[in-house]
C-alpha positions in Angstrom: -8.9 15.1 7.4 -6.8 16.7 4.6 -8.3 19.3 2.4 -8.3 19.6 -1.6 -6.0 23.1 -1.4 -3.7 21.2 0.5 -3.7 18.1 -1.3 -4.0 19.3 -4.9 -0.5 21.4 -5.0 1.5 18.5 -3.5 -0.3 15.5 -5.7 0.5 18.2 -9.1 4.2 18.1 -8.1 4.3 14.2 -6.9 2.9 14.0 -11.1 5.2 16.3 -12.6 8.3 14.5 -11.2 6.5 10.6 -12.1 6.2 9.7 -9.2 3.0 7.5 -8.0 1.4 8.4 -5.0 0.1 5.4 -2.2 -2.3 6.1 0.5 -1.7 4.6 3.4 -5.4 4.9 4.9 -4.9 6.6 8.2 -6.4 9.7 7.3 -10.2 9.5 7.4 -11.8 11.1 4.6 -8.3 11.9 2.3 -8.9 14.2 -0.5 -5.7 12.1 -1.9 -7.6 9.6 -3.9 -10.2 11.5 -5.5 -7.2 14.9 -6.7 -5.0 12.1 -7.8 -7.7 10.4 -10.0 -9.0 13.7 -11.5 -5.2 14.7 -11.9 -4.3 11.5 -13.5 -2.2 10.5 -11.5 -1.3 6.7 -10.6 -2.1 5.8 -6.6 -3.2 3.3 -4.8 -4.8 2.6 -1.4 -3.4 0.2 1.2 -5.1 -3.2 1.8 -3.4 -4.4 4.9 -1.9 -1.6 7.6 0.4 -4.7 9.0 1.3 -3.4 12.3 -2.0 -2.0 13.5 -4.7 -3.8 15.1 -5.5 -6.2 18.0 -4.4 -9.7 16.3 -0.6 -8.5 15.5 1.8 -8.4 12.6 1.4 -12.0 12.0 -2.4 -12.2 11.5 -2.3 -9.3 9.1 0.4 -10.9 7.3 -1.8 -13.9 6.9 -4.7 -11.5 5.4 -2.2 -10.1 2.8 -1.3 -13.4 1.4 -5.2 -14.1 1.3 -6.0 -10.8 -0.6 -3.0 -11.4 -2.7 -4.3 -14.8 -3.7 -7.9 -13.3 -4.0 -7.5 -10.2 -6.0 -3.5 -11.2 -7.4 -2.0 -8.3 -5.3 -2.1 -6.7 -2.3 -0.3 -3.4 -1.2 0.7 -3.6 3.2 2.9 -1.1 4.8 4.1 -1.0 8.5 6.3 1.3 10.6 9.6 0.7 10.4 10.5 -1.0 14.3 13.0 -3.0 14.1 11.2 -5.6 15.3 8.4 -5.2 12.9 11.2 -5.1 10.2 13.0 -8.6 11.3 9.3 -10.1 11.4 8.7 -9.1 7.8 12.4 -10.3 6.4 11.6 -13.8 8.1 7.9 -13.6 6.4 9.7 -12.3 2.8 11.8 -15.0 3.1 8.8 -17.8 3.5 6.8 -16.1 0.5 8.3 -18.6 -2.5 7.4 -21.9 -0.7 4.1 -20.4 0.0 3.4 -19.5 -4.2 3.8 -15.6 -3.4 6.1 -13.1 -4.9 7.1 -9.9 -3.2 7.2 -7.1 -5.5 7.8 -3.3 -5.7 4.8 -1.4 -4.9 4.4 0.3 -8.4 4.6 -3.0 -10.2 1.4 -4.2 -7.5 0.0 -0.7 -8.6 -0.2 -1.4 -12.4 -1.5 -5.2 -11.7 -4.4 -3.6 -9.7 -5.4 -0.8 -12.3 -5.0 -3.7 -15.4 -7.3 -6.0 -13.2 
């Protein structure tokens, strides 16, 4: 659980210097989303943690592109394993054929506050 005195001086700074703050969803109950709306600043919450769960990196993959079709973004993250890594360059690489575009995570940001 993180608390508001923790959060609030670290979301002020992430503001001051433009930069956008993402949460990734493992803390339960983050005081991140709620201090970054009241500070105005821009976040967003992960849809898809790709590398956690029982069905693998490749079912979550397949329930990003779903979202991402769905809603017209969706915002994953994984560790960064090697493995996990050389799974997502093959995936990236797939995305064009499949009508998908990967894009930096402030540009799904913006679609997903204009939406």
């Amino acid at each position: 659980e993180t608390t508001r005195e923790a959060m609030l001086p670290v979301l002020e700074e992430v503001k001051r210097r433009g930069l956008l703050y993402l949460d990734d969803g493992s803390v339960k109950g983050s005081a991140g989303e709620p201090i970054a709306g009241a500070i105005g600043l821009d976040y967003a919450i992960v849809n898809v943690r790709l590398d956690e769960g029982s069905g693998g990196l490749a079912k979550a993959l397949a329930e990003l592109e779903t979202m991402a079709r769905e809603r017209g973004t969706a915002i994953g993250v994984a560790k960064a394993k090697v493995t996990t890594m050389k799974q997502l360059a093959d995936w990236a690489d797939k995305l064009e054929a499949k009508g998908l575009v990967l894009v930096p995570v402030s540009a799904a940001m913006r679609s997903q506050r204009q939406s």
